[in-house]
BABALO-394520 format. One record per residue: x, z, y of N, C-alpha, C in turn. Coordinates in steps of 0.001 Angstrom, whole numbers, padded with zeros to 6 digits, always signed. Atoms other than C-alpha are relative to their C-alpha. Layout:
N
XZYXZYXZY...
END
This chain:
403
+001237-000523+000609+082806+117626+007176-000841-001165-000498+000998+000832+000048+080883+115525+005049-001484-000138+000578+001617-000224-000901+076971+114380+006145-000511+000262-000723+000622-001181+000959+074860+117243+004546-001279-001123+000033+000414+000248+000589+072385+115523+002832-001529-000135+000685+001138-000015-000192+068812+114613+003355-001313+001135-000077+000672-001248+000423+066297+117505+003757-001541-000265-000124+001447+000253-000507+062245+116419+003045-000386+001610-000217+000597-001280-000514+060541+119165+004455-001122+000326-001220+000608-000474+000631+059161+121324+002020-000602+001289+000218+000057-001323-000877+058492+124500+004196-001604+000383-000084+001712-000803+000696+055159+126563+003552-000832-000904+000998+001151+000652-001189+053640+125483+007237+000025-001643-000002+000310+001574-000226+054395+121422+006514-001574-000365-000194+001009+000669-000390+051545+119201+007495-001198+001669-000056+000874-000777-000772+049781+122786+008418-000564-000414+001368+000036+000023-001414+047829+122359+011879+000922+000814+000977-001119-000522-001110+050066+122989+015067-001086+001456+000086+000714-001314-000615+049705+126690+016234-001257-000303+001145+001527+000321-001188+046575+126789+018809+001204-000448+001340-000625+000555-000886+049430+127102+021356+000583-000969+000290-000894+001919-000099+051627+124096+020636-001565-000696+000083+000890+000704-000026+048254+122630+020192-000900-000315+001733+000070+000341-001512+047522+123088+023622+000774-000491+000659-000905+000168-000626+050431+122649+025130+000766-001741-000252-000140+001074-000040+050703+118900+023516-000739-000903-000095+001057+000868+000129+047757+117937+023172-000657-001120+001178+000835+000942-001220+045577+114987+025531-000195+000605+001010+000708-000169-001359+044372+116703+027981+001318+000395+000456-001417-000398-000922+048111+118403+028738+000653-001180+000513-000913+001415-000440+049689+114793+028613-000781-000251+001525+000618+000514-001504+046874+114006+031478+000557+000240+000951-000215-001161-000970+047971+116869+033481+001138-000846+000693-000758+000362+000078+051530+115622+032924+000088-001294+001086-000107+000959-000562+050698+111969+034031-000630+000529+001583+000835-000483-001095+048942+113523+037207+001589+000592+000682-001304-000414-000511+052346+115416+038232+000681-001074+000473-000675+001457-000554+054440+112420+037630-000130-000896+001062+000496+000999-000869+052419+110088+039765+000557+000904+001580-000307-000912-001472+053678+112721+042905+001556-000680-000132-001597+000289-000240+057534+111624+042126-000137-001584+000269-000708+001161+000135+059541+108721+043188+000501-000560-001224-000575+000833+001493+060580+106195+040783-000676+000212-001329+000577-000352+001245+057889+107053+038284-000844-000909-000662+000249+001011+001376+057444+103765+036360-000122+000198-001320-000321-000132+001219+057024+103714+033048+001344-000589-000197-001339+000667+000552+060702+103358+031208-000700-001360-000948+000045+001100+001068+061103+100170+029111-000316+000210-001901+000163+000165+001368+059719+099988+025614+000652-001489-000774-000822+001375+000260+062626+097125+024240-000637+000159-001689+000099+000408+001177+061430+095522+020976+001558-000923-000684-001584+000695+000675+064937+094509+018883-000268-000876-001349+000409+000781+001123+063737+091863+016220+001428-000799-000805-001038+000103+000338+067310+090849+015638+000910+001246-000797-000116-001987+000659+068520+094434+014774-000497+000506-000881+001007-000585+001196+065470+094919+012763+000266-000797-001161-000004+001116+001175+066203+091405+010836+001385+000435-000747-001571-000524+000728+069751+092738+009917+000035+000953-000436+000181-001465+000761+068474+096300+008946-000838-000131-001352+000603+000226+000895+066103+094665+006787-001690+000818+000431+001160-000955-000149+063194+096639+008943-001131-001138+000140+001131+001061-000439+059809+094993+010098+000501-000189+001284-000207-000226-001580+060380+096193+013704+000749+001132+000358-000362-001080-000158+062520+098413+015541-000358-000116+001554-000137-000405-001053+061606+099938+018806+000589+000696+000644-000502-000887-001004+063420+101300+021661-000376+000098+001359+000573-000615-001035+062172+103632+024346+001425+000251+000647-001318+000620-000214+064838+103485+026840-000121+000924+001171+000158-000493-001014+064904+106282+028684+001430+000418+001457-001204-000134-000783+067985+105835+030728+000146-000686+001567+000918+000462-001499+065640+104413+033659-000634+001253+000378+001525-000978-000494+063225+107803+034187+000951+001046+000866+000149-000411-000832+063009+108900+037290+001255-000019+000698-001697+000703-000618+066594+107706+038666+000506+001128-000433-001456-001304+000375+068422+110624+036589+000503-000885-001153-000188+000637+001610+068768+108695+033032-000040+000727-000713+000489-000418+000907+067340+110441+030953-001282+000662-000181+001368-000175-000153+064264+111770+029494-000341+001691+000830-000248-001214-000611+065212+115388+030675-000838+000017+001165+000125-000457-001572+064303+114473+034480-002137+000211-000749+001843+000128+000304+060196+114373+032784+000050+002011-000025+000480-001096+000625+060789+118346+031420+000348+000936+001264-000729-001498-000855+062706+120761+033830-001092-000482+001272+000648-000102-001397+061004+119294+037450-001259+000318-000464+001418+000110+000144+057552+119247+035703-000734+001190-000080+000671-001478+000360+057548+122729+034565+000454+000691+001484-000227-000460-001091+058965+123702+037791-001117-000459+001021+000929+000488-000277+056444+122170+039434-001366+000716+000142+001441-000642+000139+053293+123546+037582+000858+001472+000489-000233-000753-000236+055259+126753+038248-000486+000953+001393+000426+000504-001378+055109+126332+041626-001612-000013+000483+001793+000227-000338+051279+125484+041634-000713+001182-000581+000966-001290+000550+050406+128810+039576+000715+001080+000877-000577-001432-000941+052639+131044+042027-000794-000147+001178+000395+000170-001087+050864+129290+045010-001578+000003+000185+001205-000428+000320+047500+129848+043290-000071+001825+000300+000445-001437-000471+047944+133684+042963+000936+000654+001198-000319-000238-001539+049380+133497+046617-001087+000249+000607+001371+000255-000869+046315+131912+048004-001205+000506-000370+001383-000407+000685+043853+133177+045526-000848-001073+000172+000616+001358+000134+042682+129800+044865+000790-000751-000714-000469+000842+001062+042761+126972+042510+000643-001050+001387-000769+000964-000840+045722+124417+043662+000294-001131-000565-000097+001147+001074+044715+121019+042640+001568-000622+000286-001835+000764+000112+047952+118799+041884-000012-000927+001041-000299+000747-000711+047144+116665+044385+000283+000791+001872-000772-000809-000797+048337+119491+046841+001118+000554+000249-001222-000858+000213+051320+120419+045310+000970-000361+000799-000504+000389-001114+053236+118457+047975-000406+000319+001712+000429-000672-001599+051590+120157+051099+000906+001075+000239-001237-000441-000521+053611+121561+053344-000850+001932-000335+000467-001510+000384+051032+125151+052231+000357+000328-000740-000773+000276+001200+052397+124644+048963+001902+000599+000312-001489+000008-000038+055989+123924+049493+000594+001458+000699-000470-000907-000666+056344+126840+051805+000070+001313-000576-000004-000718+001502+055377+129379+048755+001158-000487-001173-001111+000387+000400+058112+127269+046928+001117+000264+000628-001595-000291-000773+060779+127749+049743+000587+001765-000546-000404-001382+000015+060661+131529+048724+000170+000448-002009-000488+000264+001348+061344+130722+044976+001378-000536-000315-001788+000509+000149+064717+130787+043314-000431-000138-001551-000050-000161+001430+064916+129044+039425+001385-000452-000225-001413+000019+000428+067888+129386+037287+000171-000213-001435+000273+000577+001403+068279+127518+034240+001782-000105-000543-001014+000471+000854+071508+126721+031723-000064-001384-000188+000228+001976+000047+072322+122710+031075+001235-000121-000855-001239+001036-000037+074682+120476+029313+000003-000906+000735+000127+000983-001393+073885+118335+032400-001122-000705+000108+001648+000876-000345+070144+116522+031918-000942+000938+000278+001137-001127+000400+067909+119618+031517+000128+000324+001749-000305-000661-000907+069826+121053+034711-000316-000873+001106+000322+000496-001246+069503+118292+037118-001338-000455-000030+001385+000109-000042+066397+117620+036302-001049+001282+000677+000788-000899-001077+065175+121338+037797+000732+000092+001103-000589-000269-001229+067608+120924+040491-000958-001214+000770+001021+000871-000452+065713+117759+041280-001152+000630+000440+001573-000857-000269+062216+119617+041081+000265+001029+001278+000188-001175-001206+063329+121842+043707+000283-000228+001030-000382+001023-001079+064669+119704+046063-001741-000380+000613+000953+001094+000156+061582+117676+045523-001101+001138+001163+001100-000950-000841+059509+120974+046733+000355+001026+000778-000763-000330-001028+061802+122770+048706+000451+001139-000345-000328-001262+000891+062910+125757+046143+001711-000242+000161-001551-000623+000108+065984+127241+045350+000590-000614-001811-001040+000109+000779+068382+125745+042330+000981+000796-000338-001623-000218-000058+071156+127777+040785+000061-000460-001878+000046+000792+001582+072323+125966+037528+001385+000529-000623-000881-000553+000287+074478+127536+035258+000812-000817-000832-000236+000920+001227+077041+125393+033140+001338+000440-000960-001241-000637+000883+079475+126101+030149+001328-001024+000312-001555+000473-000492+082982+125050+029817+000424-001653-000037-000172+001301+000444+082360+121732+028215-001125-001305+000480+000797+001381-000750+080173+120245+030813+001137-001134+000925-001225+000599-001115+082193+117521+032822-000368-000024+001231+000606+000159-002001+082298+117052+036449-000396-000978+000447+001143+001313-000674+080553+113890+036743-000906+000760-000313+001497-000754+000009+077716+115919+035074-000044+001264+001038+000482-001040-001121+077720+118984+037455+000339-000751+000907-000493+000048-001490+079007+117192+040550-001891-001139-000273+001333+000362+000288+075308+114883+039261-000976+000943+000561+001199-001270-000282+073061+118167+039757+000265+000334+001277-000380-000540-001624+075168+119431+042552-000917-000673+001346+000342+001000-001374+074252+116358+045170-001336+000581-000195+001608-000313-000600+070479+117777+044760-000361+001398+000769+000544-001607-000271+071282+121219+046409+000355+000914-000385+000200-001059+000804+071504+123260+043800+001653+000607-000209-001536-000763-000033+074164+126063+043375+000465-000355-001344-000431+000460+001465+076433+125586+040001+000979+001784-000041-000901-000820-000311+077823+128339+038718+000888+000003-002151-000971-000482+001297+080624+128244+035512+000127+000706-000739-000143-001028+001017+080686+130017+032743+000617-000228-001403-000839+000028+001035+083186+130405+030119-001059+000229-001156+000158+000049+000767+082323+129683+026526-001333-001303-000044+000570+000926+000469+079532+127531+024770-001758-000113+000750+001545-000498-000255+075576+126595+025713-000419+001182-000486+000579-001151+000174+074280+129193+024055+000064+001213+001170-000407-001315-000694+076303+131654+026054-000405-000268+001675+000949-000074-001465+075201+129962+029510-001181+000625+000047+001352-000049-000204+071822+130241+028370-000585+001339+000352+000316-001300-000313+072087+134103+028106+000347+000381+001278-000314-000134-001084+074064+134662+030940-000587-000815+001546+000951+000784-000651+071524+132502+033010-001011+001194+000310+001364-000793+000142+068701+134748+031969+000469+001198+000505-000429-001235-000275+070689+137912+032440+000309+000133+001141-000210-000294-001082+071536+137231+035948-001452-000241+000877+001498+000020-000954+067916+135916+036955-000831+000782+000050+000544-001270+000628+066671+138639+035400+000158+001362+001263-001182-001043-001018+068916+141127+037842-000652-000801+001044+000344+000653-001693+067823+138818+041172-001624-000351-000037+001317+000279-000277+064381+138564+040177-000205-001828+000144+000050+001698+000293+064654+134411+039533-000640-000164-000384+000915+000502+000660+062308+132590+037805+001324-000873-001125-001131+000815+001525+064528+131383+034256-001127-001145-000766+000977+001251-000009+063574+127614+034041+000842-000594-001480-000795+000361+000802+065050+127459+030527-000861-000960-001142+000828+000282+001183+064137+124569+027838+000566+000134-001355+000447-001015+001730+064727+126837+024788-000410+001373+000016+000608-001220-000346+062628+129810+023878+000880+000594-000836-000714-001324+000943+063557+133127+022368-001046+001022-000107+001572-001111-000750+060976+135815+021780-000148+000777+001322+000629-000372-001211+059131+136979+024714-000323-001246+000954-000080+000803-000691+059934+134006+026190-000583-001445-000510+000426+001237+000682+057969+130909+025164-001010-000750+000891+000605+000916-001643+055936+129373+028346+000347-000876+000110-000356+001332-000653+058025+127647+030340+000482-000994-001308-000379+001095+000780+060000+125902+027550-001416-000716-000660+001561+000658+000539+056088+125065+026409+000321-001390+001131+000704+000911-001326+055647+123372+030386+001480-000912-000595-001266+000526+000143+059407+122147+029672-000369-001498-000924+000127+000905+001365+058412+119956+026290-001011-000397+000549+001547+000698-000403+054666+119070+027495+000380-000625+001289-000941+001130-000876+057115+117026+030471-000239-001322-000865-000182+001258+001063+058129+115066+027303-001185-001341-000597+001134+000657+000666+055031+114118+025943-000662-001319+001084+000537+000980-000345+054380+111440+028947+001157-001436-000254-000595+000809+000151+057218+109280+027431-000413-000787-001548+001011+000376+001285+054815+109350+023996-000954-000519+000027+001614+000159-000450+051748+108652+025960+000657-001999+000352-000608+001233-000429+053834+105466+027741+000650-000734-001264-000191+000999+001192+055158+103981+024259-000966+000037-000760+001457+000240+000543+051614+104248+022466-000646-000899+000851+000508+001317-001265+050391+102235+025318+000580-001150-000301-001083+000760+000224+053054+099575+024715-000505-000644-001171-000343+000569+001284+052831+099174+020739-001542-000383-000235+001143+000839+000818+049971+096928+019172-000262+000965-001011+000427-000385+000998+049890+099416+016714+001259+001199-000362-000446-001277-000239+051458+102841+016151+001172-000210-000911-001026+000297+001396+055210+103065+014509+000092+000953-001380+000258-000972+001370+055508+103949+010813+001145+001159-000453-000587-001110+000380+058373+105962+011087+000621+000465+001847-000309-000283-001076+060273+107676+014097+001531+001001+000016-001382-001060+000279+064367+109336+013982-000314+000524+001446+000621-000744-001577+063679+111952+016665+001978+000798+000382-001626-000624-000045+067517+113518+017902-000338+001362+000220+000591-001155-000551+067358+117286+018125+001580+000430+000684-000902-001464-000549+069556+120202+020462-000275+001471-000497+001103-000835+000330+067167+122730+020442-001244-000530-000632+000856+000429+001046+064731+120951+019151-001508-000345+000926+001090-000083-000957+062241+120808+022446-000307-001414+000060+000502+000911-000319+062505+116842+022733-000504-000126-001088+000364+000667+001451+062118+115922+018412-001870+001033+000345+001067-000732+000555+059191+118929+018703-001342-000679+001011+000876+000359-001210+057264+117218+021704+000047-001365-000386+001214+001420+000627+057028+113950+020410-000504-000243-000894+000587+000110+001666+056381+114322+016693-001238+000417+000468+001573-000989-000140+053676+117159+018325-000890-000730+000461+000973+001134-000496+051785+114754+020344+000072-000993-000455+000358+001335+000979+051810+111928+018203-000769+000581-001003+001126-000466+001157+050433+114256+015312-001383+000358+000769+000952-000102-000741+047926+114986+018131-000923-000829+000270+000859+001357-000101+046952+111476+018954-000092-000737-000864-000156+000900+001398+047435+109978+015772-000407+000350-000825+000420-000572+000785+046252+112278+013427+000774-000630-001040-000246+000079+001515+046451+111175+009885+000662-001656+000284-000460+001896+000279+048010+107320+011257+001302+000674+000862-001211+000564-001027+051064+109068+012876+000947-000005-001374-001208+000869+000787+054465+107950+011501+000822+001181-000665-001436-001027+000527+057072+109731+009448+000980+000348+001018-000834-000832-000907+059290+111904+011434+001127+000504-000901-001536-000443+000536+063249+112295+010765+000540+000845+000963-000449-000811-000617+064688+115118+012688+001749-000563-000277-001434+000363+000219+068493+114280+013478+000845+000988+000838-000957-000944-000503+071349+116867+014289+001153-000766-000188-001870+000525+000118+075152+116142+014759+000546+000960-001341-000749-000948+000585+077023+117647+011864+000456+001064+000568+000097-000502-000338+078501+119733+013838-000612+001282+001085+000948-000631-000618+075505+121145+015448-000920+000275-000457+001212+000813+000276+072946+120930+012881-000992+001931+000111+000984-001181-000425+071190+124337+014131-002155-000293-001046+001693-000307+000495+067379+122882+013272+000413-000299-001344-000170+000637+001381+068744+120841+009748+000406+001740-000483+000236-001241+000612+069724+124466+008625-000680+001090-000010+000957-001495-000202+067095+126586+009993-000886-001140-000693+000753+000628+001368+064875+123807+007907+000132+000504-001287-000642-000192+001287+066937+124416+004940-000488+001601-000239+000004-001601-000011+066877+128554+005580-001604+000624+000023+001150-000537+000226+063359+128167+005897-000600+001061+001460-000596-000356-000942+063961+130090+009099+000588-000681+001673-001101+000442-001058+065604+129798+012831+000852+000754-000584-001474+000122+000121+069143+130020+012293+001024-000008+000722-001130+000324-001360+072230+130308+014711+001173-000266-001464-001276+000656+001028+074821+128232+012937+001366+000280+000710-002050-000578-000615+078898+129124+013732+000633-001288+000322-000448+001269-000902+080193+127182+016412+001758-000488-000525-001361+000845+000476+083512+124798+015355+000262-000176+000877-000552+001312-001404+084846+121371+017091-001146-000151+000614+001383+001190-000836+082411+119854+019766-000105-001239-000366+000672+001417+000495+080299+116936+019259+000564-000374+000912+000604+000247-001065+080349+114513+021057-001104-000606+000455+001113-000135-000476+077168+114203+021266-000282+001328+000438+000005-001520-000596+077371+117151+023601-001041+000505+001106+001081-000178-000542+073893+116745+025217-000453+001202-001214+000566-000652+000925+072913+118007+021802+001099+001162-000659-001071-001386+000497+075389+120904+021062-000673+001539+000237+000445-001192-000433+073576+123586+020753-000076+000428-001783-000599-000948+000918+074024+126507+018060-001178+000893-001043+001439-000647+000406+070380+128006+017857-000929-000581+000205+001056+000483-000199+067021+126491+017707-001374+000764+000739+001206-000450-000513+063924+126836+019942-000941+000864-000702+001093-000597+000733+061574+129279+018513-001368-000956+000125+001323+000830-000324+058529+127263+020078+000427-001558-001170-000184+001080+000991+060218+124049+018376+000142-000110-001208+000597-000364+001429+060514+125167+015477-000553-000040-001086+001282-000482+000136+057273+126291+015206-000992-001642-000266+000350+001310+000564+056459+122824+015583+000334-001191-000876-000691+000795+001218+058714+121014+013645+000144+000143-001649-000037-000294+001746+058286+122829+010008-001218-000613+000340+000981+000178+000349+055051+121604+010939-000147-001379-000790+000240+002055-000194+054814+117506+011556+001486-000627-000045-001134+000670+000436+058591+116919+010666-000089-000413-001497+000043+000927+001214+059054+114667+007780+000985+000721-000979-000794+000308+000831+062334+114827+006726+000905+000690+001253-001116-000215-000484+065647+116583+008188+001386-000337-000207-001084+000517+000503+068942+114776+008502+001240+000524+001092-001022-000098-001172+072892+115036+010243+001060-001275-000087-001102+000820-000336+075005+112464+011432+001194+000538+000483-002014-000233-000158+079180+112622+011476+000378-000481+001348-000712+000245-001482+080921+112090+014974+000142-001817+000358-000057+001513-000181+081386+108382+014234-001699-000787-000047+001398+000660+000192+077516+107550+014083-000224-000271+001103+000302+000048-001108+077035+108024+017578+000529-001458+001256-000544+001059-000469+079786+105346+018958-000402-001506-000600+000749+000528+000908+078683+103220+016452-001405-000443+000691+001121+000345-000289+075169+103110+017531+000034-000702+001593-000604+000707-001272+076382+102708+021328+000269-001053+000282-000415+001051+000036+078229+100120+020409-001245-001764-000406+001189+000568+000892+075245+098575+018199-000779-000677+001505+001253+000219-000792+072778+098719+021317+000848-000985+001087-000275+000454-001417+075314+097545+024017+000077-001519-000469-000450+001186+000940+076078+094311+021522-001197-000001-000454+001147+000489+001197+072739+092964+020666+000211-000865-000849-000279+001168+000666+071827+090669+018028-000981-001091+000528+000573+001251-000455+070643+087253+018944-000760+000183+001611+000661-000298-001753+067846+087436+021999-000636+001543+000306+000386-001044-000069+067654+091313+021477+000745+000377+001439-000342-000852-001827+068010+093107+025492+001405+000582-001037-001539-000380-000455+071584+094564+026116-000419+001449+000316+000110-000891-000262+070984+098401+025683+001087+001568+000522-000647-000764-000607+073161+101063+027795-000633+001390-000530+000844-001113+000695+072324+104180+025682+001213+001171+000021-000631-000822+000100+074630+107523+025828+000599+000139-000998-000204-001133+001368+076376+109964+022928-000867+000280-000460+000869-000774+000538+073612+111845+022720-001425-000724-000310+000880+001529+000013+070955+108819+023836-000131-000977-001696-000059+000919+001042+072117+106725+020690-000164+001101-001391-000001-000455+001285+071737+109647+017940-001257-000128-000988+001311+000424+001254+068187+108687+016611+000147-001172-000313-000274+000885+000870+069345+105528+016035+001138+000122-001179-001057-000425+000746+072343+106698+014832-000186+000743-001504+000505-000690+000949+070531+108759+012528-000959-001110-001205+001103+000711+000500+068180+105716+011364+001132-001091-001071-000950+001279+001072+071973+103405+010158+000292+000850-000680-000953-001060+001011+073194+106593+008518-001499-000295-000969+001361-000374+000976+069562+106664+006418+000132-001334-000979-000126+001418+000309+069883+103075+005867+001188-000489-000721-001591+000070+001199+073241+103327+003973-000178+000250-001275+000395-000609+001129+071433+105144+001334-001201-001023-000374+001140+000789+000128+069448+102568+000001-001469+000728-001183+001211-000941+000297+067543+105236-002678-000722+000858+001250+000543-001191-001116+066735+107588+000452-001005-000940+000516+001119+001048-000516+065491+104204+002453-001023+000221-000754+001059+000406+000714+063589+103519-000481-001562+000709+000159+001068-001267-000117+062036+106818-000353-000488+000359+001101+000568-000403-001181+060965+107836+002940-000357-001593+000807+000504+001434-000165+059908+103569+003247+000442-001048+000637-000733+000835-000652+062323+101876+005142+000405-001093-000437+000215+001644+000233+061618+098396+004275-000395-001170+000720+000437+001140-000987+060411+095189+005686-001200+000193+000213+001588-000252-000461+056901+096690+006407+000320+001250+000918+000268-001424-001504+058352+099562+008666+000224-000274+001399-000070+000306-000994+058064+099527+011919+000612+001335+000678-000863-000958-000129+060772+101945+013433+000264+000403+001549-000138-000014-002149+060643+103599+017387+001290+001337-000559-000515-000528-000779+063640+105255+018688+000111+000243+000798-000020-000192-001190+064249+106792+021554+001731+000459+000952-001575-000342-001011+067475+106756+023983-000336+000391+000783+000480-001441-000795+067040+109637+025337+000923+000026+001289-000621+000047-000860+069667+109122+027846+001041-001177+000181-001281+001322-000273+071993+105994+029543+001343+000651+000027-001423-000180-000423+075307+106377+030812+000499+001197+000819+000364-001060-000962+074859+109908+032316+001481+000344+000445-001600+000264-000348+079109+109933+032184+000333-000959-000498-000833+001400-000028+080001+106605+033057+001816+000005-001066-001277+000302+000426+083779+106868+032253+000148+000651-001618-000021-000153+001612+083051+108167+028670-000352-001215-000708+000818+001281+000300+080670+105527+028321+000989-001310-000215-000437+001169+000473+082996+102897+029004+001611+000009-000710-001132+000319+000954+085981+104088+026668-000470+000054-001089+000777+000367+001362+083430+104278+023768-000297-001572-000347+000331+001231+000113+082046+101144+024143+001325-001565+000236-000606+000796+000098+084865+099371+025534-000260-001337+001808+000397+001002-001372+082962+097838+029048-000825+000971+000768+000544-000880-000796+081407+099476+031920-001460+000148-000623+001283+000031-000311+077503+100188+032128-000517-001347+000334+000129+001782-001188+077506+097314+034613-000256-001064-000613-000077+001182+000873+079056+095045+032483-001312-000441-001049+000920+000340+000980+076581+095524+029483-001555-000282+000336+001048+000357-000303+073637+095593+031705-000148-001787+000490+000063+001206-000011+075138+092211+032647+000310-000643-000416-000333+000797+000932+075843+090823+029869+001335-000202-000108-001231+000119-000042+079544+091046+029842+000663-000095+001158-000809+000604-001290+080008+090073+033736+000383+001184+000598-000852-001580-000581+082688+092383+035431-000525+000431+001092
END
């Protein structure tokens, strides 16, 4: 399949204001909330913001940044920020109209708390980050996990979720079809469905899900001297690209950066519900492998935000992804040694495919005055993929080649 073509967003709602809801739901005061949660977990450093000035000098950019999220919260990836967080506030609004009282966050770890959590069961769908990330959250507060996964998750990724507890349960055919069969059984047991993509009726949690995201936007604005001028965002559903473009158009107003939405060819669900003007369920083929991002239908909530404050919609071919992997694990000159996934490396991946086209560059500004953030959305989440792509362990590349 060739790579379908560049899409600048021409859609009625572009540069419209976010709905009131997305507008809540990404705006400052939610990020606060956000950082207020976080500060309750272990391991909740800010990830690394790596500046690559070697990389950038060979792309011909000003600057390229990478957010590196294959440190957050000891899962690797940015996932562990969305599923525990919304599980979480979940948690704190069930244990509100328990007690009939407001339950500040700095309670949500009391054993009054947790014990209103022990009698909670959530049940979400995964290609493996989304999922251990609410199996985590429930651990964390003493809930119930059951995580549902399709055929083409591997067993380093579920036997990953598993160690936190949480039940796993198999299901023949593609994400999509977990996602229903998730809902349809929590539905039947009375669960709480901790899913991050909406569908009508359903548009909440995947809200709490994405407003997770937004403290990995808040932590690289902090970082940069000065805000970046463009940004390749990777989509699935479309919950991470819609949660950081959204809160950057939030805090940035009229100085935030151009936004490239990036799909896998074979996945490009939001690049044709752009095109259609529309959400879209596109007809499932081969698998990516970028198979974090394999998904078939787009978020309604994301969407919603992305015809808004998306720039431009693009898809990268199966070889972009190794490629970029390869790119990050092999710096140039005194650029850091980056351990970035399949799915992790597709906004860069998306940024050399743009960069081939030197009219497109031209046009959407990719020159020696841009300053360019990506985000690796996930490390090495399956090691032994990792190191027949690349060619060397994790290990190795974090240590510079040493075995």
């Amino acid at each position: 399949m060739p790579t379908l073509p560049y899409l600048t967003n021409t859609l009625p709602a572009y540069r419209q204001p976010l709905d009131a809801r997305d507008a809540e739901t990404l705006g400052i005061a939610a990020a606060g909330r956000v950082a207020q949660v976080l500060a309750l977990r272990e391991n909740n450093d800010a990830t690394p913001l790596h500046t690559l000035p070697g990389l950038a000098a060979e792309l011909g950019l000003g600057a390229l940044y990478v957010k590196d999220e294959g440190f957050r919260l000891g899962l690797g990836s940015f996932k562990a920020l969305g599923g525990a967080y919304a599980l979480m506030i979940l948690v704190k609004e069930e244990a509100e109209r328990h007690l009939g009282r407001p339950v500040p966050i700095a309670e949500l770890m009391s054993d009054e708390v947790r014990a209103i959590a022990a009698t909670m069961t959530f049940a979400c769908a995964t290609d493996g980050n989304h999922g251990r990330s609410v199996a985590q959250g429930a651990a964390l507060m003493g809930a119930r996990a059951v995580i549902f996964v399709h055929s083409g998750v591997s067993d380093a990724r579920i036997e990953a979720i598993a160690r936190f507890g949480a039940k796993m349960v198999r299901v023949d055919g593609n994400y999509d079809v977990s996602v229903a069969e998730a809902a349809r059984v929590a539905t039947e047991e009375g669960w709480t469905i901790l899913s991050d993509t909406s569908w009508p009726g359903y548009e909440y949690v995947p809200g709490l899900v994405s407003q997770g995201y937004t403290a990995l936007v808040r932590e690289a604005l902090a970082s940069l001297a000065e805000p970046p001028t463009h940004v390749f965002l990777q989509a699935g559903v479309g919950g991470f690209a819609a949660a950081v473009s959204g809160h950057m158009a939030m805090a940035l107003g009229d100085n935030r950066p151009h936004v490239t939405v990036v799909d896998p060819a074979r996945a490009a669900s939001i690049y044709e519900s752009a095109r259609a003007g529309h959400v879209v369920k596109v007809e499932e083929g081969e698998p990516t492998i970028m198979a974090m991002l394999e998904c078939y239908e787009p978020s309604l909530v994301a969407f919603r935000v992305l015809e808004r404050v998306a720039d431009g919609f693009m898809t990268v071919e199966e070889d972009a992804a190794p490629e970029a992997m390869r790119r990050l694990a092999n710096p140039v000159g005194e650029d850091p040694a980056i351990v970035a996934g399949e799915s992790g490396s597709a906004g860069l991946a998306g940024l050399l495919t743009a960069l081939r086209d030197p009219a497109l560059a031209a046009r959407i500004g990719l020159d020696s005055k841009a300053r360019v953030l990506v985000v690796n959305t996930e490390g090495a989440t399956d090691p032994a993929l990792y190191e027949r792509i690349v060619g060397r362990s994790p290990e190795a590349v974090r240590n510079g080649g040493a075995a």
